[in-house]
N, C-alpha and C positions, 0 to 999 in steps of 0.2 A: 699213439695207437699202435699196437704191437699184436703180432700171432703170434701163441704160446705153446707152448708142451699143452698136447689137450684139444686144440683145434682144428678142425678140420674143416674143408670144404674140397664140394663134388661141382666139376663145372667150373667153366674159364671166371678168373678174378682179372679185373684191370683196375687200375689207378693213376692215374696224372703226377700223382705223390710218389714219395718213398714208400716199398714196402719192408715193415722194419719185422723182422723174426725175434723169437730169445727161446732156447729149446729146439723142440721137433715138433712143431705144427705139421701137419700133412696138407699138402694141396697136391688133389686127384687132374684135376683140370689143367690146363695152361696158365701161368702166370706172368700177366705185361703189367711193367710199371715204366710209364716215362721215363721217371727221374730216378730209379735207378731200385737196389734190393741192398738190402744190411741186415747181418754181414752178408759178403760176396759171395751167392753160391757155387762159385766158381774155386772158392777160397779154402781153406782149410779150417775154417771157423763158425761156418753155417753145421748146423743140424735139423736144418729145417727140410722135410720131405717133398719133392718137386717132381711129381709121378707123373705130372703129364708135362713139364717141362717150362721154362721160363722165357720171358725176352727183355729186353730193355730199349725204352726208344717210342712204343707206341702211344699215340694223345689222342682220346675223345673229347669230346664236346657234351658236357649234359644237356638236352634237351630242355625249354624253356618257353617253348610256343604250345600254350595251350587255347589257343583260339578254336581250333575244332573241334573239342570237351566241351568248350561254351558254348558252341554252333549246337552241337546235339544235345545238347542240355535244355537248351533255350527251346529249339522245335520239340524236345517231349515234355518241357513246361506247357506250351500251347497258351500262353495268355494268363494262365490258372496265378493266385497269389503266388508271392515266396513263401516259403518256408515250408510248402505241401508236398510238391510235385516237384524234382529236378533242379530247382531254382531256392538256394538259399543264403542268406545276410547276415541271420543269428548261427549262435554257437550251437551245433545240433549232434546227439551220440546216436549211433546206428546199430544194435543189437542183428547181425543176419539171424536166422531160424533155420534149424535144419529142412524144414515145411515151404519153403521156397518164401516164406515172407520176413517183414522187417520191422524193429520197432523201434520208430523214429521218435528222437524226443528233443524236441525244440526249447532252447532255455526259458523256462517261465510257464510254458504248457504241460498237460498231459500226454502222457507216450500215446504214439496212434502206430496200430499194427495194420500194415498193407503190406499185399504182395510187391514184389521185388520189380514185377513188371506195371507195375501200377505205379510206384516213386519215382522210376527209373525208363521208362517207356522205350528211350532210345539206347538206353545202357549206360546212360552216365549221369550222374549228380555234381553239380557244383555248386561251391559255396566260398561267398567271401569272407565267411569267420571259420575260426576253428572248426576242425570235425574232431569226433571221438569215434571209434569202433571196438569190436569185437563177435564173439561168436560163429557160426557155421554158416557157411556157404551155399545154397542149393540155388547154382544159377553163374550167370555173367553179368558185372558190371566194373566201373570206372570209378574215384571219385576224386575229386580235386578241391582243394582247399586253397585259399588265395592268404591263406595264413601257414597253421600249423594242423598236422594229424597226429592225434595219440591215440595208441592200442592200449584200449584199457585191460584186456584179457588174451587168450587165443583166440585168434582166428583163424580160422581153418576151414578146407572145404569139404561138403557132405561124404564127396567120393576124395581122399586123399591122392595129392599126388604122388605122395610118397608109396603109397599102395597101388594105384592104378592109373600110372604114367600116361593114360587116354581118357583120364576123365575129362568130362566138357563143362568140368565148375571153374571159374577163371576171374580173380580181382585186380584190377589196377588200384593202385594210392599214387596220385601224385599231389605235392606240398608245394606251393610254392618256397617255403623256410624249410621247414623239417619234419621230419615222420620221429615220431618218439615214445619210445616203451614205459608206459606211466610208471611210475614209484606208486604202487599200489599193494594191498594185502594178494589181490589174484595173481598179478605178477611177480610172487616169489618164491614161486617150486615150478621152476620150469617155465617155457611160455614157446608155444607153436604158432608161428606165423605164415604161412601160403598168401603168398601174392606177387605183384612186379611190383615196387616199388621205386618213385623217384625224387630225391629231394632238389630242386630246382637251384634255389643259390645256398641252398642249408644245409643236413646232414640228417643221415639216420642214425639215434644215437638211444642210450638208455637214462632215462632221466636220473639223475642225481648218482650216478652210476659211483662215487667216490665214498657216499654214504650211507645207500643200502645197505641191505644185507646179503651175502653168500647166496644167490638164488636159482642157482643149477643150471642148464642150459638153456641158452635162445637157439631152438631148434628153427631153421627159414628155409624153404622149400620154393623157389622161384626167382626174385633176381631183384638187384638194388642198385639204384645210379643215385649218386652224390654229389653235391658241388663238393664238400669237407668229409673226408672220413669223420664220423664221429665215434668216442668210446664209446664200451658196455660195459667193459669192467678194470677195477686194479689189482694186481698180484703181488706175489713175492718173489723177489730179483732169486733170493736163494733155491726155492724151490719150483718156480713158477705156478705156484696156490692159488688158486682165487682169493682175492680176500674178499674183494664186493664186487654186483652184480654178476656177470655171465661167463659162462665158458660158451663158446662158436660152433654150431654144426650146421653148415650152410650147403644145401644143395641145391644146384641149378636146376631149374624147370627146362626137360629140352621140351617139352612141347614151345618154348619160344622163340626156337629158332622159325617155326612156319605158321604161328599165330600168334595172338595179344590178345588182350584186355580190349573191350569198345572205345574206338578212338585214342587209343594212347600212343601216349607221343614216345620217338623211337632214336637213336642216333643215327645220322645219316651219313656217318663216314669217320674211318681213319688212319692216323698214316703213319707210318714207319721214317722215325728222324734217326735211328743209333740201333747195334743189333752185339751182344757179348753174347760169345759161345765160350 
């Protein structure tokens, strides 16, 4: 998994791994990697951009205690079946509506369109099989999957953060495995994603990202924890080309330095073992 000629990201990256460059990637933000940076940007062989600076040495812990998503999930089911309200078993895709509502489609049923605070009462959804998403935002919630989450399309929110760094539209995804960019016909010119994102013991990754096609950039506006880095895309060593899936443009959400998503779970510490200047 490599940052290339082409990529960028706005806002602090960490990683527990190696972070490997090839080219001039640009990172705006500070960059910590436990286990070290290749090449050395200390060295004479990096061309990788470090505008807001690097370290070596720091380790988080990804977050993996989703009991209070289930807690609030559970009280704005209120008793009601699964699969309706808050509480789900089957494999369910979630269409947001710029119009504040949703349209839930349970495998085997008919899509049902409710408002967002009608599915979601407490702000959160959880479910023990796959989720699917996409679409617009108008509103706050969580959702949690005890499996996998795939973005079938963009999703994005009414008021961009990108545009209006105070909008109060705001998504969590967390996976227990992985958050994953479908191999799909909409996912391949471009794909806007707004949310926090957290893959538990999995990764965020682009599915089948070695045999896709060429499909412009994963534009992310918000923030992602991983147990694995996962790829998007592969290149060419000679030029750093894409050949399949994505080129990177990733920018941090600060509104998350002094808020979150409903109930989402957060790292709760870390710590400085090694430090190269």
């Amino acid at each position: 998994v490599y940052w290339i000629t082409g990529d960028s990201i706005t806002g602090p990256l960490h990683t527990n791994d190696v972070i490997r460059t090839s080219g001039a990637p640009v990172f705006e933000g500070k960059l910590t990697a436990q286990s070290g940076i290749t090449p050395d940007p200390s060295g004479g062989s990096s061309s990788a951009v470090y505008n807001g600076g690097w370290e070596v040495g720091t380790g988080a812990t990804v977050p993996t205690d989703a009991s209070t998503m289930y807690k609030a999930a559970t009280n704005g089911n209120n008793g009601q079946p699964l699969n309706k309200v808050a509480l789900f078993d089957t494999e369910v895709s979630f269409e947001f509506l710029d119009t504040g509502e949703v349209v839930s489609t349970v495998t085997g049923e008919s899509p049902d369109t409710v408002a967002l605070s009608t599915i979601a009462p407490t702000g959160v959804i959880y479910s023990t099989a796959n989720v699917r998403v996409k679409g617009t935002l108008d509103g706050q919630v969580s959702i949690y999957s005890n499996q996998s989450i795939y973005i079938d399309d963009d999703i994005v929110y009414k008021e961009s953060a990108r545009d209006n760094p105070n909008t109060n539209d705001m998504l969590g995804l967390v996976a227990q495995n992985s958050i994953v960019v479908s191999d799909n016909t909409a996912n391949n010119s471009d794909v806007y994603i707004e949310g926090s994102m957290i893959a538990m013991t999995g990764k965020f990754e682009v599915e089948n990202y070695q045999t896709r096609p060429v499909a412009g950039t994963l534009y992310i506006t918000g923030s992602i924890m991983q147990e694995t880095r996962g790829p998007v895309s592969t290149f060419d060593w000679s030029d750093r080309s894409i050949l399949s899936g994505f080129q990177k443009n990733y920018i941090y959400d600060e509104r998350l330095q002094g808020v979150s998503p409903p109930y989402f779970p957060y790292i709760r510490s870390q710590s400085l073992v090694a430090w190269w200047e």
